[in-house]
N, C-alpha and C positions, 0 to 999 in steps of 0.2 A: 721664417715661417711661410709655406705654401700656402695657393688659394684653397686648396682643398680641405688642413687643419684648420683654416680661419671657419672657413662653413663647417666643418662639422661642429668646431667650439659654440657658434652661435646655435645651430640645432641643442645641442647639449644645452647651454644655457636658457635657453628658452625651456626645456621641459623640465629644468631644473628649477625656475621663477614660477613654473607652472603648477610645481609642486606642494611650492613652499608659497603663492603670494597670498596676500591676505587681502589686494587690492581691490574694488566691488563698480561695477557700472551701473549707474543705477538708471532702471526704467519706471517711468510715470504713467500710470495704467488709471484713467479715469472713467468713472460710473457714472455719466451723467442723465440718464432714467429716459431721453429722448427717445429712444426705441420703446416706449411702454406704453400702455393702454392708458388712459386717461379711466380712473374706476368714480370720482365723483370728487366733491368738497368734505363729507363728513356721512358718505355711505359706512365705511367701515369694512368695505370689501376683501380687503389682505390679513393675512397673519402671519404669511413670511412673504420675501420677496428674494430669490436668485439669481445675481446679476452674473456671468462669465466674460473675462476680457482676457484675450491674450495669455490662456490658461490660469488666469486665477479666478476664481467664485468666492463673492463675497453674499449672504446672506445677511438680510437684514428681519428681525423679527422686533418687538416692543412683547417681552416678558408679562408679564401679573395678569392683571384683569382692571378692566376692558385691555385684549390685545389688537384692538384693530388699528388700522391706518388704511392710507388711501394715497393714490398717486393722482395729483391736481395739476389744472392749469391756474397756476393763480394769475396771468395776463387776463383772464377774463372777467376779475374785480375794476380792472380799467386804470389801473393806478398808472399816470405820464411818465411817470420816475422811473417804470421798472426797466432793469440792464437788463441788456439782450443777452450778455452772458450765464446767464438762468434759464433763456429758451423755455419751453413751453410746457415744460414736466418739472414738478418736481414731489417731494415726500410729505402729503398734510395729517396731523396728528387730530385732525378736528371730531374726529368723533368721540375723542373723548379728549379733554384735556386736563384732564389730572395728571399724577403725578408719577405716570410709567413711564421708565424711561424709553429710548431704543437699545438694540443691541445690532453691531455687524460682526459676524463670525467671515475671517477668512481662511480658504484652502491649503493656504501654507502662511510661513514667518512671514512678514512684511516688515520694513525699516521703520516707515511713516504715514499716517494717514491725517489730510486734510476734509474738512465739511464747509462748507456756504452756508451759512443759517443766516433766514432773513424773514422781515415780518414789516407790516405796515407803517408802526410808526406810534400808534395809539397810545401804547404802556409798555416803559421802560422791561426789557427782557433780559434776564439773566440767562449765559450759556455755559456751557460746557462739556470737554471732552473727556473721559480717559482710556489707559489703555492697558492690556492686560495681557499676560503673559501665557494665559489658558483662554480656550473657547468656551464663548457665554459667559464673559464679563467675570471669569474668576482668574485664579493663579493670584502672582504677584502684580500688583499697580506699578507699571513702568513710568508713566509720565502721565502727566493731565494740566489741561490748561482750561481757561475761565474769563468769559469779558462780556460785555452787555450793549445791547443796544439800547440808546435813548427814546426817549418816547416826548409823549406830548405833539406832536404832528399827524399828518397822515400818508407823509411820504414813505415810501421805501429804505428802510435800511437794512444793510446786510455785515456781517462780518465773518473771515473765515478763519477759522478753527483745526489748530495743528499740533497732532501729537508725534514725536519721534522718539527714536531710538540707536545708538552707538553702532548693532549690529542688528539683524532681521528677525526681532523674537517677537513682534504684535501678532498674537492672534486673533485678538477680539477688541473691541470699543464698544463701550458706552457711552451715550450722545443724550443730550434734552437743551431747549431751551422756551424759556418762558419767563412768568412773573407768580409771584406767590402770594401780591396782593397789589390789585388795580383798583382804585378809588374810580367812581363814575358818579354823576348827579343820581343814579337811580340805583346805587348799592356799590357795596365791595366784593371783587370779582377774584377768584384764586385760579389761573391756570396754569402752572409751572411745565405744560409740555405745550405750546401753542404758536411756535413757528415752521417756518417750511425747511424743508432741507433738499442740499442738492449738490451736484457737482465734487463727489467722492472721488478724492485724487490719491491715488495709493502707490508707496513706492518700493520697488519690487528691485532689491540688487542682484547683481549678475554676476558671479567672480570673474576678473578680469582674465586669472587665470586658464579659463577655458578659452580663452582667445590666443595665451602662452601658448597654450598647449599645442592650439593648432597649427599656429606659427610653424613651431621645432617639429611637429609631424609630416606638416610638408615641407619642411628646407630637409629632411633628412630622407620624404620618399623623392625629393628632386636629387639627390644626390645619389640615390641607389639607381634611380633608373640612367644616370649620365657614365654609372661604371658599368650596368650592362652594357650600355650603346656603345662604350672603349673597349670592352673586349668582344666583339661580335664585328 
């Protein structure tokens, strides 16, 4: 076999892998709120918020009533503990904390989406993600997961929060974390949405195939342009 069937078999096989592969790269596109306004602790400023990264938009809204939220600096509570990996933005539900959840709507299918929820430390917080197969937290429930923070202190604690998927079908999530009963010397306290949220890591595959493709596109225009060059 010549050099020249060997190249073309690989051009061929490459847009033939390109056609057929199922294999995905996947990119990590994170919302971490640092480019935003700081709107207050418990103004109530927003009722949606539209992040853009690297062609995807994610919208984030908190459905029913009260829908407000607010982008805070919680570093300015002063707490020693807090990771700098939170930086100086992130998502407070303090204007109201009842029992509405969030929602984030994305621009297209996404594989997996992670969240940071974290809060003082005071009373133990129950979280939770899930994830849905239509935008605005409907279709089918793909996955959801669920964990808590301890309380009884006043340090910082945070845990992150990750739902996924086999292939790129999340469109949407729903997100809260809080408590549903805090005992205090001075009464019992119900907040079930009253931590912060931050650092939205979404992951966005890429068929490998498009990279097939290009492969075999250019080994076979290197090969067109080297038989003009032989007959000229």
């Amino acid at each position: 076999m010549n050099l020249r069937l060997i190249f073309m078999s690989f051009a061929f096989a490459c847009l033939m892998d390109a056609a057929t592969s199922t294999q995905v790269v996947a990119s990590t596109i994170v919302f971490d709120l640092e480019d935003q306004a700081q709107t207050g602790f418990n103004d109530g400023a927003l009722t949606s918020l539209t992040l853009t990264r690297q062609g995807l938009s994610m919208t984030i809204t908190r459905p029913g009533s009260p829908n407000q939220f607010d982008i805070y600096d919680v570093t300015d509570i002063g707490n020693p503990t807090f990771p700098a990996s939170w930086g100086v933005r992130s998502i407070s539900p303090w204007f109201s904390n009842d029992g509405t959840a969030f929602v984030a709507n994305f621009s297209k299918p996404v594989q997996s989406v992670s969240i940071d929820m974290g809060d003082f430390g005071g009373d133990p917080d129950d979280l939770f993600i899930e994830a849905y197969s239509e935008l605005d937290a409907t279709g089918t429930l793909l996955d959801s997961v669920t964990s808590q923070l301890q309380g009884g202190g006043g340090d910082w604690t945070a845990a992150t929060l990750r739902v996924s998927v086999a292939t790129p079908s999340i469109r949407s999530i729903r997100f809260m974390g809080g408590t549903e009963r805090f005992e205090t010397p001075i009464g019992v306290f119900r907040v079930p949405n009253s931590v912060y949220y931050d650092n939205f890591a979404v992951v966005v595959p890429e068929p490998a195939s498009l990279s097939l493709l290009g492969v075999g596109i250019a080994s076979l225009s290197v090969f067109a342009i080297r038989r003009r060059q032989r007959r000229t």
